[in-house]
N, C-alpha and C positions, 0 to 999 in steps of 0.2 A: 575325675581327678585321680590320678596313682602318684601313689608316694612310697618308695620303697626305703628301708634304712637297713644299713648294712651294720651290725654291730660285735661288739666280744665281750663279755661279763669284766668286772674288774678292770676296765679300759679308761681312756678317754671318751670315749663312749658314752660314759656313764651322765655326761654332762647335757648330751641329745634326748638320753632317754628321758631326764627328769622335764628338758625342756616341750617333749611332746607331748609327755605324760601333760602337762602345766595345759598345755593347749588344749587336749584333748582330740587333737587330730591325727582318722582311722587313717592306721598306714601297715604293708606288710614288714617284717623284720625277718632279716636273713642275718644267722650266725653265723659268726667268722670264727675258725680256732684257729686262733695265732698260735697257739703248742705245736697242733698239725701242720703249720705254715699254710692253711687256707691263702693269708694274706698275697701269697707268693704266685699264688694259682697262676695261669693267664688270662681267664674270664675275670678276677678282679683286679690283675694290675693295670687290664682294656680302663676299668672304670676308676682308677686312683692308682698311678705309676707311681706314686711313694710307699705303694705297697701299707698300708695305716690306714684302721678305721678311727674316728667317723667317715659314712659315705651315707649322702641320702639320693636319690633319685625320684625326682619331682617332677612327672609327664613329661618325662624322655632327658630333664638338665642334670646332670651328673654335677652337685656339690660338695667338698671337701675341706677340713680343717673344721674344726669342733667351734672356731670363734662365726665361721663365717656360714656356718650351718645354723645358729641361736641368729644370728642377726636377719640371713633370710627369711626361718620360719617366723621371726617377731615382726618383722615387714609384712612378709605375705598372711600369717593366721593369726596377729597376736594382738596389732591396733582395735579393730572393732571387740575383742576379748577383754581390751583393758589390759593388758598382759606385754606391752610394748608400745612405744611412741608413736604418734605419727611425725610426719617429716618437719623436722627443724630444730630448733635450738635441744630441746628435750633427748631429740633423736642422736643428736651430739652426746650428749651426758651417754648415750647410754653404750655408745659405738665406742668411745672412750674406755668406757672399765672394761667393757669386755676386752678389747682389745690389749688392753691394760695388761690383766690378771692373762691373759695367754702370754704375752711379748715379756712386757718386763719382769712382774713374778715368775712367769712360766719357766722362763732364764735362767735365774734365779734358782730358784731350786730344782729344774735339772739338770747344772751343774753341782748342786749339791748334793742330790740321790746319785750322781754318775761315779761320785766321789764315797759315797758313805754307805750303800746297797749292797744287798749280797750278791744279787743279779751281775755285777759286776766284778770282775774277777782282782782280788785284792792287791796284786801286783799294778794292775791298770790305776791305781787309786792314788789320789794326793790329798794327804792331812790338810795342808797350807789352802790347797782350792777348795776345798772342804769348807774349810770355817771362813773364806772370804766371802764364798757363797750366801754362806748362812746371814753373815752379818748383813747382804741383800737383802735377802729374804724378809730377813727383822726391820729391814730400812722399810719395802714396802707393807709389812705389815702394819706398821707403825703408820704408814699413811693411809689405811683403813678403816685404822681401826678411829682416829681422826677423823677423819670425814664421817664417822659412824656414830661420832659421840653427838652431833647437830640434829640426826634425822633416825628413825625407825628402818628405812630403806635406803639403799643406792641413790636412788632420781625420783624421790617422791616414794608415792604409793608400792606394792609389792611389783616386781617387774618381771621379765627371763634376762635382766639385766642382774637382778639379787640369786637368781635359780643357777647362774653359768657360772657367777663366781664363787658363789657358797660351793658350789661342787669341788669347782678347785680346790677352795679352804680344805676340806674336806680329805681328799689326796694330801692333804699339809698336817693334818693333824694325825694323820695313819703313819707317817712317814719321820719321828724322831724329833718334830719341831716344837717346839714348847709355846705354848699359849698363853700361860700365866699371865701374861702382864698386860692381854688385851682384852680388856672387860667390856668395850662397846663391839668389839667385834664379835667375842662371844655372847652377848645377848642378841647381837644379830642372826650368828649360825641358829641361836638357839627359835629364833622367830620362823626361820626358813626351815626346819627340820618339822617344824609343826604344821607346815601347810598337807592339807592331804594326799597330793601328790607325789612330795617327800615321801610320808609315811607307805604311799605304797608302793614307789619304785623300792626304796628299804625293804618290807618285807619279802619282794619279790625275789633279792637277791641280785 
């Protein structure tokens, strides 16, 4: 078996790596500097023409996008782990959030960091999308943090369904958005920041 992941520190990325690390499946990692415009290369844009990591390479299948990367590796390595569904109604709940927290929040607030970031140059910037944004954002927080107030996890047990969203969360809470007011969500982050895989892609940096 070769698995290769292409990654950048401080990325989207970030969301593969906790999900491997969860698995524990040996894979090599190749760094991308998006500063240096690696991204840009021609050897990676052969492998992901959107030029953006995540990219894994799994015995020769070139996969991309960070939702559809969690939901392969939780098909392929994560059922017999207990770590992802097997196929059916379960397997629903879990293709849902994820898909979820990328499409709808993901939307969501990056229209709103496009609008309110420094990365962004302040002319390019609108107040009004700004805060329409946000008021998403708070729409779907509000539906998680709901659905978080009935259960301990997403779909039952701990899942790479609670590891890909929490990461999101995570980019949300660095990023100017206020949390106060979601106390089932944050005792949720705070369940997943404690698993030991968390703790050691954290320290790793």
């Amino acid at each position: 078996m070769s698995l290769t992941f292409y990654f950048s520190p401080r990325s989207t990325a970030s969301i593969t790596t906790l999900v491997l690390e969860e698995l524990g499946v040996a894979h090599e990692k190749v760094k991308v500097d998006l500063k240096a415009g690696d991204q840009k290369k021609p050897d990676f844009v052969k492998l992901n023409p959107n030029a953006k990591v995540p990219v894994i390479v799994h015995d020769g299948t070139v996969i991309w996008e960070s939702v559809a990367i969690t939901l392969y590796l939780g098909e392929t390595f994560g059922v017999d782990k207990g770590l992802f569904p097997a196929a059916g109604p379960k397997r629903g709940e879990a293709m849902k959030w994820c898909v979820w927290a990328n499409v709808t929040l993901g939307d969501a607030f990056g229209r709103f960091a496009r609008n309110t970031m420094s990365w962004i140059p302040a002319e390019q910037q609108n107040a009004r999308a700004a805060e329409s944004a946000l008021g998403e954002v708070n729409d779907c927080l509000r539906i998680l943090d709901a659905e978080l107030s009935t259960r301990f996890f997403l779909i039952g047990d701990f899942t790479l369904v609670d590891a890909h969203v929490s990461s999101l969360i995570d980019w949300l809470r660095h990023s100017k958005v206020d949390f106060a007011a979601y106390s089932h969500l944050n005792a949720w982050s705070k369940r997943c920041s404690e698993r030991p895989a968390y703790n050691k892609v954290s320290a790793a940096g």
